[in-house]
N, C-alpha and C positions, 0 to 999 in steps of 0.2 A: 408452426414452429417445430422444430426437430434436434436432435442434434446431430453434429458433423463431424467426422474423424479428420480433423489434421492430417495429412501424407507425411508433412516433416518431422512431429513428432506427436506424444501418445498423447498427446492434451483432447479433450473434446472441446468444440464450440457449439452454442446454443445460438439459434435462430436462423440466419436464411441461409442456403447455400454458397459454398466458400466462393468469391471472387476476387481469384490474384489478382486481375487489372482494375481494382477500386479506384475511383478517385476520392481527394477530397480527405479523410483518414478512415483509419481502421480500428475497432473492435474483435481484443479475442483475449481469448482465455486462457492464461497460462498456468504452467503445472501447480503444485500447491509449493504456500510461502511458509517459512519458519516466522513463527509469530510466540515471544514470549513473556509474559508481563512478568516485572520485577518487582519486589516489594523490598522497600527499609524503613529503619529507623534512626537511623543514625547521620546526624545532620551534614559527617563528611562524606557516607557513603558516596553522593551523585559524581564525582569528582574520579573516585575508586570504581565505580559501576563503568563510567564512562572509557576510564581504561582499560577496562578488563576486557570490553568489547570491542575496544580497537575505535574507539571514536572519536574526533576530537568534543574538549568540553571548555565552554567558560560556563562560569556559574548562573549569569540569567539563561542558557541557554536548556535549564534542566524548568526553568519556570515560562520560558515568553517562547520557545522554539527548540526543534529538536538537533540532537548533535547527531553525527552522519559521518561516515568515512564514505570510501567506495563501493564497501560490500553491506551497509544496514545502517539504519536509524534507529535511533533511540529518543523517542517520542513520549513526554511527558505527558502524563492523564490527570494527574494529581499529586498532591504533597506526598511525598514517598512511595510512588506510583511513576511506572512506565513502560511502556512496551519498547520491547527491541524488536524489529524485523528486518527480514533477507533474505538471500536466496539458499545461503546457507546454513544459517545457523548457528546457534552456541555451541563450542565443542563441551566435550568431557571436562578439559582441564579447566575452562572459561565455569564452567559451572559449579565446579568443585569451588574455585575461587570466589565466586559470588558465594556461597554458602557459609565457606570461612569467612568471608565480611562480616556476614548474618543477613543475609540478604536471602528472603524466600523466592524460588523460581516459578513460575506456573505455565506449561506449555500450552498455549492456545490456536495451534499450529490447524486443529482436524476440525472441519465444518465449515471452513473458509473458503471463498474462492477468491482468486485475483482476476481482473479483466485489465487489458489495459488499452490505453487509448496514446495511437500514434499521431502527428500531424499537424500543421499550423492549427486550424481549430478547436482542438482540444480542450483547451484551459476554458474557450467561450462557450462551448455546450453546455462545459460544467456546470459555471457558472449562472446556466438557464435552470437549474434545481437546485441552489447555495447561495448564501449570501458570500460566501468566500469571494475572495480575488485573485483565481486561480493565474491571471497574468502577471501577478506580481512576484509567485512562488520561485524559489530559486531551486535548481538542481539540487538535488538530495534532502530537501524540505517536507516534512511532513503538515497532517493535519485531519482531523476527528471532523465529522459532519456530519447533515443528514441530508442527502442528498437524495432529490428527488422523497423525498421522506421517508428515505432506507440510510440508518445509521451505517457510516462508511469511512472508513480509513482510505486516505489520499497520501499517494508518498511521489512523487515530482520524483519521475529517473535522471532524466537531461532535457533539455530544452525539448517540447511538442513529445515529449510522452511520461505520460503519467499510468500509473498501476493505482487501480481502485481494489480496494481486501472489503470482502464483504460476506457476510454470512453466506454459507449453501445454499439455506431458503430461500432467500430472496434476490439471488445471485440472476435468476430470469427477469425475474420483474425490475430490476435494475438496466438489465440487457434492453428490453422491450423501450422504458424510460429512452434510454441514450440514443437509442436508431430512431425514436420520435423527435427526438430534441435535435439530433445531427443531420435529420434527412434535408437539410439545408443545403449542407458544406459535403453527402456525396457519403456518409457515415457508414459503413458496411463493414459485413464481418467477414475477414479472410486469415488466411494461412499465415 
């Protein structure tokens, strides 16, 4: 196992050498995610949180699932707890305004990696290390697990691809897990 420079862009990939014509689906590694827990107190905040960041919100959705626009989720961990993720980010103003809430910000952006996984099979590999029902996930759904017995954030992009956020550490031994678990369905890692 080594790693592998992308041609398309500056991401690396860990484990076998790149094959554009995979079949079956793909694993790779994308750049790093905006990842940032939210803290309150304040029993209206979820409602104010949720539009700060552009999400839609109903109120079981800060307790039973997560709200989600097209650019990040916001994924409930606990009673005045949650993480927001995406590809972008809280701006400046978003975070000034959470602060006027009273809402504490905590970037947890650096030590992560994201992998993600393309193709009809996806959800069913998963599901070989979770007890999750990753077919039943809908586009822009998240979800906390331990997958393959490496604690892992799942967020569902669009239908047959899902981005797994997982510690640096363990971000190989994760990789290694899923090309074990996918060499069924043709599982490889490409560009």
């Amino acid at each position: 196992m080594g790693k592998y420079k992308n041609a398309n862009s500056d991401s690396l990939l860990f484990g076998l050498p790149l094959d554009k014509k995979a079949k079956g689906f793909c694993l790779s590694e994308l750049s790093a995610i905006n990842l940032t827990q939210i803290a309150w107190r304040n029993s209206e905040a979820p409602g104010k949180i949720a539009k700060i960041c552009g999400v839609e919100f109903c109120p079981e959705s800060m307790t039973d699932g997560a709200a989600r626009n097209g650019d990040g989720s916001l994924l409930p961990i606990m009673p005045g707890r949650a993480l927001y993720f995406s590809n972008v980010g809280l701006g400046e103003s978003q975070l000034k305004s959470l602060r006027e809430l009273g809402c504490y910000t905590l970037d947890l952006s650096a030590g992560r990696t994201v992998l993600t996984l393309r193709g009809p099979h996806c959800a069913w590999t998963l599901m070989k290390g979770s007890g999750i029902d990753f077919e039943s996930m809908r586009p822009g759904s998240t979800a906390q697990t331990n997958l393959f017995k490496i604690s892992t954030m799942v967020w569902m992009i669009k239908d047959n691809e899902i981005r797994l956020i997982v510690s640096y550490a363990f971000s190989r031994g994760l990789a290694e897990r899923l090309l074990d678990a996918g060499q069924e369905h043709g599982l490889r890692f490409v560009g």
